[in-house]
C-alpha positions in Angstrom: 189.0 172.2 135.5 186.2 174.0 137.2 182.2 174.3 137.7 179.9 176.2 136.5 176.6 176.9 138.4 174.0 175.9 135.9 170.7 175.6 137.3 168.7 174.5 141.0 166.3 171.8 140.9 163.4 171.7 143.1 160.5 169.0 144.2 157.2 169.8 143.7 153.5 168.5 143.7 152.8 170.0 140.2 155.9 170.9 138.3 154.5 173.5 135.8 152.6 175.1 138.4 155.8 175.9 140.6 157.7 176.8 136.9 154.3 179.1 136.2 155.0 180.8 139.6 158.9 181.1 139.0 158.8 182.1 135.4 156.0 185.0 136.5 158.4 186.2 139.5 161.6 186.3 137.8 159.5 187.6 134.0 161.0 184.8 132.2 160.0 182.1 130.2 158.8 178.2 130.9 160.5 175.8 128.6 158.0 174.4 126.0 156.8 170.7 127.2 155.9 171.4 130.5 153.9 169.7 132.1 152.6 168.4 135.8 156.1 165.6 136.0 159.0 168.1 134.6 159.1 172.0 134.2 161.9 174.1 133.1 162.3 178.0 133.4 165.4 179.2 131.1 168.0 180.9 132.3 167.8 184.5 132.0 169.5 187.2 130.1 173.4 187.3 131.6 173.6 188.4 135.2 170.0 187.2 134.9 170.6 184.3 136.9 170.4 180.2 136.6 168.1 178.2 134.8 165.3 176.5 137.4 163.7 173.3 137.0 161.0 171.7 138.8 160.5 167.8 139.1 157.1 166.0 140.6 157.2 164.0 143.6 154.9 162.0 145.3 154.7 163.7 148.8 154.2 167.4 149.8 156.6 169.5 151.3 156.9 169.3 155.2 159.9 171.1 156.6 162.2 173.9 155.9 164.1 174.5 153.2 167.9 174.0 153.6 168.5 176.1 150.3 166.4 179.0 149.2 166.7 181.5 146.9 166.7 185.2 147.6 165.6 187.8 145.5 166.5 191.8 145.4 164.1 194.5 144.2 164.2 198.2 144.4 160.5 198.1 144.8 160.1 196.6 148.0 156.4 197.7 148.3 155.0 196.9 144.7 157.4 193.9 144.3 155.7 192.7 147.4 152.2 193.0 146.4 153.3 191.4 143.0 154.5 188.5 144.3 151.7 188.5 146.9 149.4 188.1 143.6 151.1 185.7 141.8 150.1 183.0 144.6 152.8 183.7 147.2 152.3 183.2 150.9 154.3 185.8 153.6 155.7 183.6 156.2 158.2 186.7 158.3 159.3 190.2 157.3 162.6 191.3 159.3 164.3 194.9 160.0 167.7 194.3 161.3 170.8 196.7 160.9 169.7 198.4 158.2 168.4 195.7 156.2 164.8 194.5 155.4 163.7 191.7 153.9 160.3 189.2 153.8 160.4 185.5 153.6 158.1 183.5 151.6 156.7 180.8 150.2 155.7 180.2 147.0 152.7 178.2 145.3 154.7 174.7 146.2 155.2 176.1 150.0 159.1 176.6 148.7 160.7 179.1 151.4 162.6 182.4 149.4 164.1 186.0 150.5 162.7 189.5 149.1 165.5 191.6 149.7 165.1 195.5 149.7 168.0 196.6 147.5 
C-alpha cells in the first residue's frame, strides 16, 4: 500500500480570500461554497499539481513557514509583476549559482518561492 499526495492545507484569517489569491496565481478554479471558514482550489489539469485548501483560524500568522510552496515560471519578469498585482508582498530575491528566485508572501502573509525556470 502506498500514498498519494492529495492536497496542502493551510491556516488563514479569511479562507476564500487566500483561495482567491491561489486560484488567481496558479489560473485555476475555487471550489463552489467558499466562503470566509473553508476554501478549496481544485486540483489542476495532470502535472498541474495538488488540490489547496484553506481553513480559518482565529489568530494571524506570526512566524515562518516550515513548508512553502515553490513555483517555476519562464517569465520571471511578467510572472513577477503578476503576482505582484494579485496582492503579493516581495520579502527576498536571491542569485546564487546560477539560480534566481524571489520569496514571497501572499495575501494571508504565507511565505512561497518564484523560481526562474
Amino acid at each position: 500500500m502506498t500514498s498519494t499526495f492529495f492536497g496542502a492545507s493551510f491556516d488563514a484569517t479569511d479562507a476564500a480570500r487566500a483561495a482567491q489569491f491561489w486560484a488567481a496565481a496558479l489560473d485555476r478554479k475555487v471550489a463552489d461554497g467558499a466562503d470566509e471558514h473553508d476554501a478549496v482550489v481544485e486540483a489542476g489539469d495532470p502535472g498541474g499539481g495538488p488540490r489547496l485548501a484553506f481553513h480559518q483560524v482565529p489568530e494571524a500568522k506570526n512566524t515562518k513557514n516550515r513548508f512553502h510552496p515553490d513555483l517555476i515560471t519562464s517569465d520571471y519578469e511578467g510572472e513577477t509583476a503578476r503576482l505582484l498585482a494579485l496582492g503579493a508582498t516581495k520579502l527576498n530575491a536571491v542569485e546564487r549559482n546560477g539560480a534566481r528566485w524571489t520569496t514571497f508572501a501572499d495575501v494571508e502573509d504565507n511565505e512561497f518561492d518564484l523560481i526562474a525556470g
